[in-house]
N, C-alpha and C positions, 0 to 999 in steps of 0.2 A: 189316095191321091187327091181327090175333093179335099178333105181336110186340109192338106199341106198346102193346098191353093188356096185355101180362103185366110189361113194364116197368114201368109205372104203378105196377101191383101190386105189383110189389116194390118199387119206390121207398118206394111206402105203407108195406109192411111195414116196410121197415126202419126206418124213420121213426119208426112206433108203438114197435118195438123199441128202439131208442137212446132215444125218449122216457119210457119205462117204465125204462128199467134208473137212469134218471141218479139215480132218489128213491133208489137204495142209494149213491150217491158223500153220502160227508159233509163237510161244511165246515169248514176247518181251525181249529183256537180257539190260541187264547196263553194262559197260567198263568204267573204268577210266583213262583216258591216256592225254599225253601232245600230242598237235596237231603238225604237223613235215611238213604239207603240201599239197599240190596237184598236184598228178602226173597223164598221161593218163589216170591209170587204175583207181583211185578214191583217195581218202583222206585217206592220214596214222595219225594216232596215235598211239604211245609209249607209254605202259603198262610197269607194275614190275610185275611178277608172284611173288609166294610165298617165292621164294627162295633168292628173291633180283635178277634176272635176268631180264634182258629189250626182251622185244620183240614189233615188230609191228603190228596191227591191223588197215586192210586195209579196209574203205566202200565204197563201190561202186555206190552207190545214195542217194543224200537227198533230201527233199523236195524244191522246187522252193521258200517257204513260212521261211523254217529254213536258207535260204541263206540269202534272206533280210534280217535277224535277225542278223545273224554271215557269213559274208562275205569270207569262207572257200578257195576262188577264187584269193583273195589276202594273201600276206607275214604278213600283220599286226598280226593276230592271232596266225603266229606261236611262238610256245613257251608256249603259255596259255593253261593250265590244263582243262581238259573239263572230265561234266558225262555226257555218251552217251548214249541213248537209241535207240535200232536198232533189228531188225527181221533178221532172216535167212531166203533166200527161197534155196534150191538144188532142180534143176535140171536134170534129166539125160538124156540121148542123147545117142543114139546109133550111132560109125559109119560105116564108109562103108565095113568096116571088121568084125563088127557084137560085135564090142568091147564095153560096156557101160562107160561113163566119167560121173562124176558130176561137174556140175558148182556151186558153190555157190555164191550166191552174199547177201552180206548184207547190209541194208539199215537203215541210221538212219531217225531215226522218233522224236526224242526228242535229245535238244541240250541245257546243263545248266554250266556255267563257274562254277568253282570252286575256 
């Protein structure tokens, strides 16, 4: 009977655990933008929102595997229209003043010319 109760128990637990951790998995999104480059901070791309307005959409990591692919590191690419597919993760960080900041970084995962 012990056994069968400590099983339960961790069943349970794990359960809570997998349940709890999935709020940090993020949903993948699509952007369609013209590539503009590579600066320090990661790879811009240039969006039209709705209205006909340009904005930039900055990722901050790609895969080692999607570089071989599209060589984001050189000038050739820029120009060409790309569908992006990339995750959010936010971070927050408390500092020493007890202040909370979030960092966002987004990461592409998928890279298709257009």
């Amino acid at each position: 009977m012990k056994t069968k109760s400590l099983a339960i128990i961790g069943v349970l637990l794990f359960s809570f655990l997998v349940l709890t951790s999935a709020k940090n998995i993020q949903d993948k999104q699509t952007f369609e933008g013209v590539y503009d480059g590579k600066e320090d901070y990661g790879y811009n791309f240039i969006g039209v929102n709705e209205d006909g307005d340009e904005y930039t959409m900055t990722f901050h990591e790609i895969g080692s595997e999607l570089l071989k692919s599209f060589d984001l590191n050189s000038e050739k690419l820029i120009g060409t229209k790309f569908s992006v597919t990339y995750t959010t993760i936010i971070e927050t960080e408390e500092d020493e003043d007890g202040y909370e900041e979030e960092t966002e970084t987004n990461t592409i995962v998928a890279l298709k010319k257009l």
